[in-house]
N, C-alpha and C positions, 0 to 999 in steps of 0.2 A: 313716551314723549310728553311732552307739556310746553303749549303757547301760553301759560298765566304769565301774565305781566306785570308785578307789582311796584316795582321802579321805577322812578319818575325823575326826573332832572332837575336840580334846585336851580329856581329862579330866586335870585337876592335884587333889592332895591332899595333904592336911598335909605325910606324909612325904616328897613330889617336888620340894618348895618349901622344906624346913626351916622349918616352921612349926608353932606350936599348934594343935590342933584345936578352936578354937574359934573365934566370931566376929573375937574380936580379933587374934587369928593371921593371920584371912585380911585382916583392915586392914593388920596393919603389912606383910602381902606385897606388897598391893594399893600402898602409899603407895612401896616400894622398886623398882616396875616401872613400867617402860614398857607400860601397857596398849597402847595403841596400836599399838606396835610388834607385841604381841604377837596381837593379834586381828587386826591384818593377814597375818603369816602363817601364823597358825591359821585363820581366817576363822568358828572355834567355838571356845566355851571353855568348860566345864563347872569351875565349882569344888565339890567333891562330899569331903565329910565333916568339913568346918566348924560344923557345928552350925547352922547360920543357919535364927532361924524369921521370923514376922512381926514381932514386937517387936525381932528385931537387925538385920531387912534393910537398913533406912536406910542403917548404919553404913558398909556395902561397896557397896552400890548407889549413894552418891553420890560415891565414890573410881570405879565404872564408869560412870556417865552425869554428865558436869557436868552437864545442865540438862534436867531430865526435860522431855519435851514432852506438855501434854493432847489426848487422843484429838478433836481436834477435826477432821472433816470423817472422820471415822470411819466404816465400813458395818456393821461386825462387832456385834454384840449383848454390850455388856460392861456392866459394874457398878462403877464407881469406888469402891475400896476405901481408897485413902490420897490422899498428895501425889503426884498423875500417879499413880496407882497402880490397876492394873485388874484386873480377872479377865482370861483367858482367855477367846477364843470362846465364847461361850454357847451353845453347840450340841447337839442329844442326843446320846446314851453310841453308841446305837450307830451312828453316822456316822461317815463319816473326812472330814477336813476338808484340801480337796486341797493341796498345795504354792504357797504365795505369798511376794513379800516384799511387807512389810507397808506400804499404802496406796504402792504402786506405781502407784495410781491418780490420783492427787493431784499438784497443785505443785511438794510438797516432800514429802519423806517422811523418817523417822528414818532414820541414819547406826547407829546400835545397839538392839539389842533385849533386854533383861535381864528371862529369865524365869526364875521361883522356884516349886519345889515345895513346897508346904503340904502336902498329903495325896496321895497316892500313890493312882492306881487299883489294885485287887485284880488284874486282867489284862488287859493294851494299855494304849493312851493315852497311848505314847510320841510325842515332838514330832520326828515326823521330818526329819531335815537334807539336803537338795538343792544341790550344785555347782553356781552357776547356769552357770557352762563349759558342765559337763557339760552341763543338760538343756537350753541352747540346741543345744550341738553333737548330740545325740540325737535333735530334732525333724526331722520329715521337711523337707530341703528345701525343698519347693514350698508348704508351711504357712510354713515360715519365711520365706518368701518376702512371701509376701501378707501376712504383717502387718509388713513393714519398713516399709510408711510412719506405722503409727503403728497405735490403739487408739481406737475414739470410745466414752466411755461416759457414760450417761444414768442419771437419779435422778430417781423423784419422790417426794418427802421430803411426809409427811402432815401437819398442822397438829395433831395431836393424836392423831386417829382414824381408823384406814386401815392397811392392810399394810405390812409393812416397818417400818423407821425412822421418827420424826417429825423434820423438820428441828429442831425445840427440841432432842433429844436428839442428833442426830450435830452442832451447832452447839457446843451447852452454854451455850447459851443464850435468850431469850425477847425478845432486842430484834434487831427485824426490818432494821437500819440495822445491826446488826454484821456480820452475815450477809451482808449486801451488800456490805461494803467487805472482809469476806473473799473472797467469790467474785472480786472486782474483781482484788486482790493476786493470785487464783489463777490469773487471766486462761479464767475459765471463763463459759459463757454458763449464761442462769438466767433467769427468769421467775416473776414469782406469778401463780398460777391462781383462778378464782374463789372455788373452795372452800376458799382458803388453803392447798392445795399449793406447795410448794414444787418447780420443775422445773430439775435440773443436769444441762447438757452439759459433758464436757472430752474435748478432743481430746489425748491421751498417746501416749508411745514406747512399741513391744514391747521395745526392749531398750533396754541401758546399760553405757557404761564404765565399767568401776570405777574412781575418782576417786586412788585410791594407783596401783592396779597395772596400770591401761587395761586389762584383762579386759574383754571385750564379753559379758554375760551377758543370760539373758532376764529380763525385769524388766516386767512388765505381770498385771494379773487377769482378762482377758478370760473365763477359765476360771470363775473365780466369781461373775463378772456377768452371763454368758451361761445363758437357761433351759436350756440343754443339759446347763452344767455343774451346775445346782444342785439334782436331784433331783427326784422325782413329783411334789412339794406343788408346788413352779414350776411345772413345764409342766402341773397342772392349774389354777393360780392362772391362766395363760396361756388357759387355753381360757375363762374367765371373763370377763376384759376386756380392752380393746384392747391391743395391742403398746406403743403411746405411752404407757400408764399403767400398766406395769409399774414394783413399787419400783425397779425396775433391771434394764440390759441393757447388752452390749457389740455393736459392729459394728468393722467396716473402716472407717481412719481416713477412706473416703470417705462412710462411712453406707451400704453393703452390708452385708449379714446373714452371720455369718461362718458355714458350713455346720455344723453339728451335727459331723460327724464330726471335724471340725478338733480342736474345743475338748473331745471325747472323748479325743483322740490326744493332745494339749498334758496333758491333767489325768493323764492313763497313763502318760506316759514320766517325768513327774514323779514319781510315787510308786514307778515300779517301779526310779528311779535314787539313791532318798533311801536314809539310813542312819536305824536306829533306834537310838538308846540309853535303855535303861529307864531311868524315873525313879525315883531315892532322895530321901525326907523330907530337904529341908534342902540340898538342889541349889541352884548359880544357872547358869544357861547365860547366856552373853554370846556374841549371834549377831551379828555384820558383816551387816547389812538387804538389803546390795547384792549381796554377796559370794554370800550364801545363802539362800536359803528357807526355809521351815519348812512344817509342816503339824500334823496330829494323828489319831493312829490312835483306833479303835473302843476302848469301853474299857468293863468292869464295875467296881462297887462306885462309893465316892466320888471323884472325883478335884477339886483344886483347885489349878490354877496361877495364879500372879498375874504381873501382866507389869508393864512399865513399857520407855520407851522416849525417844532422845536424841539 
């Protein structure tokens, strides 16, 4: 195993690009490069002192994602704030939010991640970045082992009223036939329950190649589906009702129970192998989904990042 960390995230500014500092400096940079080239082999990109607030984000966010995707089949607790446009995790200040890429769980998942600082926490709340290399290569072995065949994870989505998610909100929608012909497209198993629960199986990979550079990286949420990984309030929601009707859980892509200690080990080598970079008012990170992970540190005062994804 190996935690060395030697990647780091390119931060560019006005002066590294010959540009203005302002929103429209960072378009005509944005309209002159090869993003793509260039977040493949950065795999991070911070563009940091452009000025960019909410009213200029559009302008460089649609020169970074052609075709933003809606948070649909979504777990995370967000707020749609624009076009595809979201809050960050909705989670309290003082949790840290452990290293994923984002809806690794899923189908299909974003190829880019484009997250903007609005307001800046007072202290922490940095979005910490993870080599997925790395922290597949830093996982013990015999854990890595036993999730090669896959990831089984489960959802029970409430009809309105109940813990967790309702499937209306991780859907974004309220007609019970869309829902279905998306699960169908997703190739996941499902079920309506009598009290208008909604019940998701998919059976997913712990890991993946990355589709530019065949990097084999770990790429699965088992860590944040699993009561292990997600705090007291879990594992006492757990001693309340049955295992089956948890909002969510992960196992072994045979449906064994992955041991606690696993998915401790998995969410620890993640954070202890990430990079922090503080955040400034008027950031955009442009994170490679596959390439890298993210997370979110503990943090005081206000903090508001918005995300969006493609």
């Amino acid at each position: 195993m190996t935690t060395e960390n030697a990647w780091q995230p390119r931060i560019l500014r006005p002066a590294d690009v010959g540009a203005d500092a302002t929103p429209q400096g960072l378009e005509e940079y944005l309209r002159a490069t090869d993003v793509g080239r260039l977040l493949a082999e950065e795999r991070a990109v911070y563009f940091r002192g452009f000025g960019i607030t909410a009213d200029t984000y559009d302008g460089a966010a649609d020169l970074l994602l052609a075709n933003r995707l809606a948070y649909v089949h979504g777990n995370s607790p967000r707020t749609k704030v624009g076009r595809n446009l979201y809050t960050s995790t909705e989670y309290p200040a003082e949790f840290e939010i452990s290293m994923h890429n984002e809806m690794s769980y899923a189908h299909a998942w974003p190829s880019r991640i484009l997250f903007h600082c609005d307001v800046a926490a007072a202290t922490g709340g940095a979005t910490p970045l993870v080599d997925g290399r790395l922290w597949l290569e830093s996982i013990d072995p015999e854990i890595r082992a036993a999730f090669a065949p896959g990831v089984r994870y489960t959802q029970n989505l409430h009809d309105g009223m109940g813990f967790g998610k309702s499937w209306q909100a991780t859907f974004e929608t309220e007609d019970r036939a869309e829902v279905e012909e998306f699960l169908d497209g997703a190739e996941a198993e499902w079920s309506w329950q009598p009290d208008g629960t909604l019940r998701v199986t998919q059976l997913r990979r712990a890991t993946l190649e990355h589709p530019v550079t065949g990097t084999e990286v770990w790429f699965n949420q088992a860590d944040q589906w699993h009561i292990a990984g997600l705090g007291d309030d879990a594992a006492a929601l757990a001693e309340l009702i049955p295992e089956d009707e948890l909002p969510q859980n992960a196992f072994f892509a045979d449906g064994t129970p992955i041991p606690a200690d696993y998915i401790t080990h998995v969410q620890e080598i993640g954070m202890k192998s990430a990079v922090d970079v503080a955040w400034e008012v008027g950031d955009l990170l442009l994170v490679d989904n596959v390439a890298v992970a993210h997370g979110r540190r503990a943090f005081t005062g206000q903090r508001r990042i918005l995300v969006a994804m493609a």
